[in-house]
PyMOL CGO cylinders between C-alpha atoms (Angstrom):
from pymol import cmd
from pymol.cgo import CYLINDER

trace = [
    CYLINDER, -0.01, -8.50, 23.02, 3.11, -10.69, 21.49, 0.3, 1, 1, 1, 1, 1, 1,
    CYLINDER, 3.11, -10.69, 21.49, 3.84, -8.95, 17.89, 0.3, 1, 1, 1, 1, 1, 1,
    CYLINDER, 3.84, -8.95, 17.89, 4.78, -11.79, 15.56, 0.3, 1, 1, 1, 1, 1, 1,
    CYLINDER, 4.78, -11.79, 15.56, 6.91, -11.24, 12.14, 0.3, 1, 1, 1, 1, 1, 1,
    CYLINDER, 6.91, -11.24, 12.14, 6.05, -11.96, 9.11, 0.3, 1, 1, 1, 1, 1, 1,
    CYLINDER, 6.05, -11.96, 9.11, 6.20, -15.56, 7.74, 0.3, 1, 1, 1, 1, 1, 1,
    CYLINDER, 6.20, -15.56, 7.74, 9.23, -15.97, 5.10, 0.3, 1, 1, 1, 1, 1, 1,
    CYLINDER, 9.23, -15.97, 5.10, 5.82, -17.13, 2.90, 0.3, 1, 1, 1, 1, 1, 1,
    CYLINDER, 5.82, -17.13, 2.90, 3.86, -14.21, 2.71, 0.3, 1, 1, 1, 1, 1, 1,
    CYLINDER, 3.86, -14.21, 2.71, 2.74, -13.81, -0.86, 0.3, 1, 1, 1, 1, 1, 1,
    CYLINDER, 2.74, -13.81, -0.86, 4.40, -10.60, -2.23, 0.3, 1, 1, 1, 1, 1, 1,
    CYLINDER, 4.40, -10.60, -2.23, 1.95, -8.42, -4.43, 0.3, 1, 1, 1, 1, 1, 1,
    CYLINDER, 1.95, -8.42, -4.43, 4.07, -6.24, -6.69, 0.3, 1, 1, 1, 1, 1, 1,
    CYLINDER, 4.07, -6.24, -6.69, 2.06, -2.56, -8.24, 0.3, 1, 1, 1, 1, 1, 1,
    CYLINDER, 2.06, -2.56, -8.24, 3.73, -0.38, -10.60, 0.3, 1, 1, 1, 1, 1, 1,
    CYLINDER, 3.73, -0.38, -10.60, 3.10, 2.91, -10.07, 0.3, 1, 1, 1, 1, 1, 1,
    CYLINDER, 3.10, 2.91, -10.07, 2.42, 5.94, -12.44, 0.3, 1, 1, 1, 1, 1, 1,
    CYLINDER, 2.42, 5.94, -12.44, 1.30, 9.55, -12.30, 0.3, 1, 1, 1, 1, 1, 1,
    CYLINDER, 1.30, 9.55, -12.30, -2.51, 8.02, -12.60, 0.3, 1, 1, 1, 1, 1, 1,
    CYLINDER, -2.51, 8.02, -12.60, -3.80, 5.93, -10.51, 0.3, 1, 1, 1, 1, 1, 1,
    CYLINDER, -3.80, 5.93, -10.51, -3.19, 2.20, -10.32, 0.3, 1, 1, 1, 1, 1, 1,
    CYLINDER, -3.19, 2.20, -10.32, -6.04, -0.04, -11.04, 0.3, 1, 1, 1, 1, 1, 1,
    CYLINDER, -6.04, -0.04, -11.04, -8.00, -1.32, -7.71, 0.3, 1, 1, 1, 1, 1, 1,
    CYLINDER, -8.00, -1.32, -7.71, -5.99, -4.38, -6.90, 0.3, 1, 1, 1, 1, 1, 1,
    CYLINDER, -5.99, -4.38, -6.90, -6.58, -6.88, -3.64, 0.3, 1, 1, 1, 1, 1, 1,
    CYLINDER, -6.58, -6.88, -3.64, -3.81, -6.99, -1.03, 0.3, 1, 1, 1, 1, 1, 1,
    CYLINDER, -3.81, -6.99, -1.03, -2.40, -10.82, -1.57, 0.3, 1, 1, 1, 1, 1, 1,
    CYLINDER, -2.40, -10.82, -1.57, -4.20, -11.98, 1.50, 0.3, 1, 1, 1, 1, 1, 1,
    CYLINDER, -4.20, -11.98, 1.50, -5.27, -11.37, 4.91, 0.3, 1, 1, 1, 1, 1, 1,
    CYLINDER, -5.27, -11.37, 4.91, -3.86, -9.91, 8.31, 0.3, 1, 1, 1, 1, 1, 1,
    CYLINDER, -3.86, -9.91, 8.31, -4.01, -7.28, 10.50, 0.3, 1, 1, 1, 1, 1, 1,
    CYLINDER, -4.01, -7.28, 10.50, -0.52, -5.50, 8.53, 0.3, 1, 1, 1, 1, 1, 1,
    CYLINDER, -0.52, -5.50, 8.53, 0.02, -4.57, 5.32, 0.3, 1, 1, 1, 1, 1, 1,
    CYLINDER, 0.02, -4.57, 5.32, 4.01, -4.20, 4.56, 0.3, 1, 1, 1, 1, 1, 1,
    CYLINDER, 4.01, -4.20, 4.56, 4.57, -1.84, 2.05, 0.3, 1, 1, 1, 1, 1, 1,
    CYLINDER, 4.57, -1.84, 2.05, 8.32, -1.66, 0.20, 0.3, 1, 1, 1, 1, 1, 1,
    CYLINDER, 8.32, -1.66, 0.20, 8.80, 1.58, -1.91, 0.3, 1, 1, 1, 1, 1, 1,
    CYLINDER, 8.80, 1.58, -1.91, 11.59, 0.71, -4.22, 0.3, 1, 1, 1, 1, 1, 1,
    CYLINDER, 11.59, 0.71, -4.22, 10.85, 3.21, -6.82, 0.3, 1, 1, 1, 1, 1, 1,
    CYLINDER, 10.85, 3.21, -6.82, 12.80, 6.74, -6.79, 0.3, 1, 1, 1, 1, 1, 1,
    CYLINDER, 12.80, 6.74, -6.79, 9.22, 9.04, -5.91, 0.3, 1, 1, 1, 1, 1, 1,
    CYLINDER, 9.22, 9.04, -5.91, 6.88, 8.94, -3.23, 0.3, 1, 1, 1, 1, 1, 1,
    CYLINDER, 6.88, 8.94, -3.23, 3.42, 6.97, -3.83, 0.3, 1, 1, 1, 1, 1, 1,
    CYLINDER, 3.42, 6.97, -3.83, 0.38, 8.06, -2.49, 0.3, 1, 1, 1, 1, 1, 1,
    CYLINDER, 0.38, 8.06, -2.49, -2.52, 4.81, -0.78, 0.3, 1, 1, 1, 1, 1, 1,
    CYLINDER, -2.52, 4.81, -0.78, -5.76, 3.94, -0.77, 0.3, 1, 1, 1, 1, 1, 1,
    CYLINDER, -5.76, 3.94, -0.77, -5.99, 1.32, 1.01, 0.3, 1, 1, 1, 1, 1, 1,
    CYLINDER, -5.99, 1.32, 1.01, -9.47, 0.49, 1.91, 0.3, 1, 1, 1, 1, 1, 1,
    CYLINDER, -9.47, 0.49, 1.91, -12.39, -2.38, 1.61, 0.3, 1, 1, 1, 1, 1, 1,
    CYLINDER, -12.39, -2.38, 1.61, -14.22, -2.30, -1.83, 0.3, 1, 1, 1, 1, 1, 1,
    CYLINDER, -14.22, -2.30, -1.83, -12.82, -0.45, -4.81, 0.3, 1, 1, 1, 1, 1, 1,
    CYLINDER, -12.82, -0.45, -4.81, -10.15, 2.35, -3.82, 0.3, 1, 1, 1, 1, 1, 1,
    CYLINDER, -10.15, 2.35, -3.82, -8.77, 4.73, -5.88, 0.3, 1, 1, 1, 1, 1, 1,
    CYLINDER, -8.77, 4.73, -5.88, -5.42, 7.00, -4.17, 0.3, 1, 1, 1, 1, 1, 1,
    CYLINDER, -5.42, 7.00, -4.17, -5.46, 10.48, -5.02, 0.3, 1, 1, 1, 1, 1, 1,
    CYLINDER, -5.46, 10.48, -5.02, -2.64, 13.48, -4.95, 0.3, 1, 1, 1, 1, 1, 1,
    CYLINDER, -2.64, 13.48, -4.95, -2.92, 15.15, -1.44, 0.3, 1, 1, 1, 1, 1, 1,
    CYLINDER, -2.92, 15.15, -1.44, -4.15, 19.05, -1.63, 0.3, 1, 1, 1, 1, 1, 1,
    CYLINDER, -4.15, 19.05, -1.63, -5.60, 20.86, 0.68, 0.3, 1, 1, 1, 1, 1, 1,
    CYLINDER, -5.60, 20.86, 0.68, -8.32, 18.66, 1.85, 0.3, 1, 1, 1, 1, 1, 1,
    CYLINDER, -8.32, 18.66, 1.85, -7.48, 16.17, 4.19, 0.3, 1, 1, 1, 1, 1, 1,
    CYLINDER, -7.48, 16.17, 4.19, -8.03, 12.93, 2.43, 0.3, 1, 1, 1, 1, 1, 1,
    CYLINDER, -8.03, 12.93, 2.43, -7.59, 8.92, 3.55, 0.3, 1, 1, 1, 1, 1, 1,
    CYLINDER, -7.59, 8.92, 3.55, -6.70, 8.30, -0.19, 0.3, 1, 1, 1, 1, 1, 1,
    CYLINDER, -6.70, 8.30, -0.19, -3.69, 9.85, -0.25, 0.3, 1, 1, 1, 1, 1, 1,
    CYLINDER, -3.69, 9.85, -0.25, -1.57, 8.19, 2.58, 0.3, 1, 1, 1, 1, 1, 1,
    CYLINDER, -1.57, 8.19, 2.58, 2.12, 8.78, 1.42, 0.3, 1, 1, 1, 1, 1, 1,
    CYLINDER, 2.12, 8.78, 1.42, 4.74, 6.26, 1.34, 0.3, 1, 1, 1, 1, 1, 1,
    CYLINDER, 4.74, 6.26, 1.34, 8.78, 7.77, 0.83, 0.3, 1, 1, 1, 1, 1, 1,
    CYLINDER, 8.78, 7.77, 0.83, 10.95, 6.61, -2.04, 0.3, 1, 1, 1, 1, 1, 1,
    CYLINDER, 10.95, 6.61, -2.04, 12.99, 3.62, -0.41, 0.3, 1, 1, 1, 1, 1, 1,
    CYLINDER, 12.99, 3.62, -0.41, 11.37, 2.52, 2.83, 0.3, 1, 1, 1, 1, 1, 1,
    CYLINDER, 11.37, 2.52, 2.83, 9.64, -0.14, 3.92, 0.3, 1, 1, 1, 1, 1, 1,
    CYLINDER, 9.64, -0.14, 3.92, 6.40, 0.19, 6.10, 0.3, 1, 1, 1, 1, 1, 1,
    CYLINDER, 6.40, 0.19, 6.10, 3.73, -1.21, 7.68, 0.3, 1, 1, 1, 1, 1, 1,
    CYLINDER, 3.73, -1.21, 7.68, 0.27, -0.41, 8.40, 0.3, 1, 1, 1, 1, 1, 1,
    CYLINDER, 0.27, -0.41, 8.40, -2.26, -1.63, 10.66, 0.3, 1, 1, 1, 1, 1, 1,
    CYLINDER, -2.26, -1.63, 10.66, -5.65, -2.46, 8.97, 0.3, 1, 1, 1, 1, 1, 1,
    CYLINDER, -5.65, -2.46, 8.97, -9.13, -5.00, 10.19, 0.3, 1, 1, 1, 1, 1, 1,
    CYLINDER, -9.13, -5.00, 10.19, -8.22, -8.78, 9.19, 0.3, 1, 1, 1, 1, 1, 1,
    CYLINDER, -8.22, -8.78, 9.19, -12.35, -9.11, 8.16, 0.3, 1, 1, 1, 1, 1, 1,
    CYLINDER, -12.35, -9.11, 8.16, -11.77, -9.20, 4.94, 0.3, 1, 1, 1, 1, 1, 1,
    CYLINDER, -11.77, -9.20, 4.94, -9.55, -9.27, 1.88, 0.3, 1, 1, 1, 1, 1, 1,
    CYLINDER, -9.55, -9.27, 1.88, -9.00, -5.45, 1.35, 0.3, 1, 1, 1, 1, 1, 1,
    CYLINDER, -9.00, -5.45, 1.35, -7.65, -3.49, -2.29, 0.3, 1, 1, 1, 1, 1, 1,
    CYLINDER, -7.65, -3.49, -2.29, -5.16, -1.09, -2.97, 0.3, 1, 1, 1, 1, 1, 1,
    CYLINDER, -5.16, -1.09, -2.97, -4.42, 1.66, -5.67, 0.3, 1, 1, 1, 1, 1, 1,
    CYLINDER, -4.42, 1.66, -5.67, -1.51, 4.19, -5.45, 0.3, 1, 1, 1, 1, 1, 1,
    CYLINDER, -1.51, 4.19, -5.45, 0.16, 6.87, -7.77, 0.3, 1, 1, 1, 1, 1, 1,
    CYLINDER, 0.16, 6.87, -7.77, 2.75, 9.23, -8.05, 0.3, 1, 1, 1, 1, 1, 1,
    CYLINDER, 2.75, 9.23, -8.05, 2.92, 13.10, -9.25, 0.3, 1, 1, 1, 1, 1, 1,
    CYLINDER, 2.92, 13.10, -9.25, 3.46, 14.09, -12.34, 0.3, 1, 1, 1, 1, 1, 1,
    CYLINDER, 3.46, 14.09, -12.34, 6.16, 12.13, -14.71, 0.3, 1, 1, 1, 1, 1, 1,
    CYLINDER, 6.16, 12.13, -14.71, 7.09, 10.18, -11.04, 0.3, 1, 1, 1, 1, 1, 1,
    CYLINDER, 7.09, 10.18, -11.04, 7.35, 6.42, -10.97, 0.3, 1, 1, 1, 1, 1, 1,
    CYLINDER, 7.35, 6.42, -10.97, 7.61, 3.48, -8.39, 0.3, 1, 1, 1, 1, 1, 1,
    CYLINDER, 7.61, 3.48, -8.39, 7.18, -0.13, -7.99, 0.3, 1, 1, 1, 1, 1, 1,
    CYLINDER, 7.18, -0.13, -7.99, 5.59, -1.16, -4.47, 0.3, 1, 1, 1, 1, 1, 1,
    CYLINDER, 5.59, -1.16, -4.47, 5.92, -4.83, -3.06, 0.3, 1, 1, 1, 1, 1, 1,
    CYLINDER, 5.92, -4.83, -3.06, 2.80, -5.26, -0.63, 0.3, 1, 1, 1, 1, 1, 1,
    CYLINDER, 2.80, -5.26, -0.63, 2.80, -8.11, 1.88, 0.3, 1, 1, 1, 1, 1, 1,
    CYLINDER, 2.80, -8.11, 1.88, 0.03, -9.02, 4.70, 0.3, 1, 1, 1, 1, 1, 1,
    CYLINDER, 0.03, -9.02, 4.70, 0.36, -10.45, 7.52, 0.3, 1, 1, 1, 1, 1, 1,
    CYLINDER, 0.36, -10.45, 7.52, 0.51, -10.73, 11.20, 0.3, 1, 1, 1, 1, 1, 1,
    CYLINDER, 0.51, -10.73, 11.20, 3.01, -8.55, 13.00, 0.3, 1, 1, 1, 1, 1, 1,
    CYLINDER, 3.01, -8.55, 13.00, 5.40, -6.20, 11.86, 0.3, 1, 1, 1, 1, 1, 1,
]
cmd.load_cgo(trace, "trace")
């Protein structure tokens, strides 16, 4: 399989992230890879998911709401291209970040 890059179009979705939880937001499109840029100073916490999502703190329950994302790096994850899908993140307490979400195909 031939992994394309993203187009110098994709629609960038900026989220401002808090210690509670971001609203439910839908990615800026559709793809099989959501790109997500961490330029904030804290790690954010995903939900990435179809239907409303709300991202949670990890503990000791394993949870998919809570998929961590380090203070400045970019990464990608794969997710089904069915369907427009949301979003919601957050950081612990008194932590901050701004994430710049892209879809696409590739990497």
């Amino acid at each position: 399989m031939q992994v394309l890059p993203f187009t110098a179009t994709s629609k960038t979705l900026p989220i401002s992230v808090t210690a509670t939880a971001s609203s439910s937001t839908a990615l800026p499109g559709q793809g099989n890879t959501v790109r997500v840029v961490n330029e904030g100073p804290n790690v954010a916490f995903l939900s990435i998911g179809s239907g409303t999502q709300t991202a949670v703190l990890p503990n000791s329950t394993p949870t998919a709401t809570s998929t961590p994302v380090l203070a400045g790096t970019d990464v990608s994850f794969t997710i089904p291209n069915d369907q427009v899908y949301n979003i919601s993140a957050i950081c612990r307490a008194n932590g901050t970040a701004t994430l710049d979400l892209q879809v696409g195909e590739g990497a």
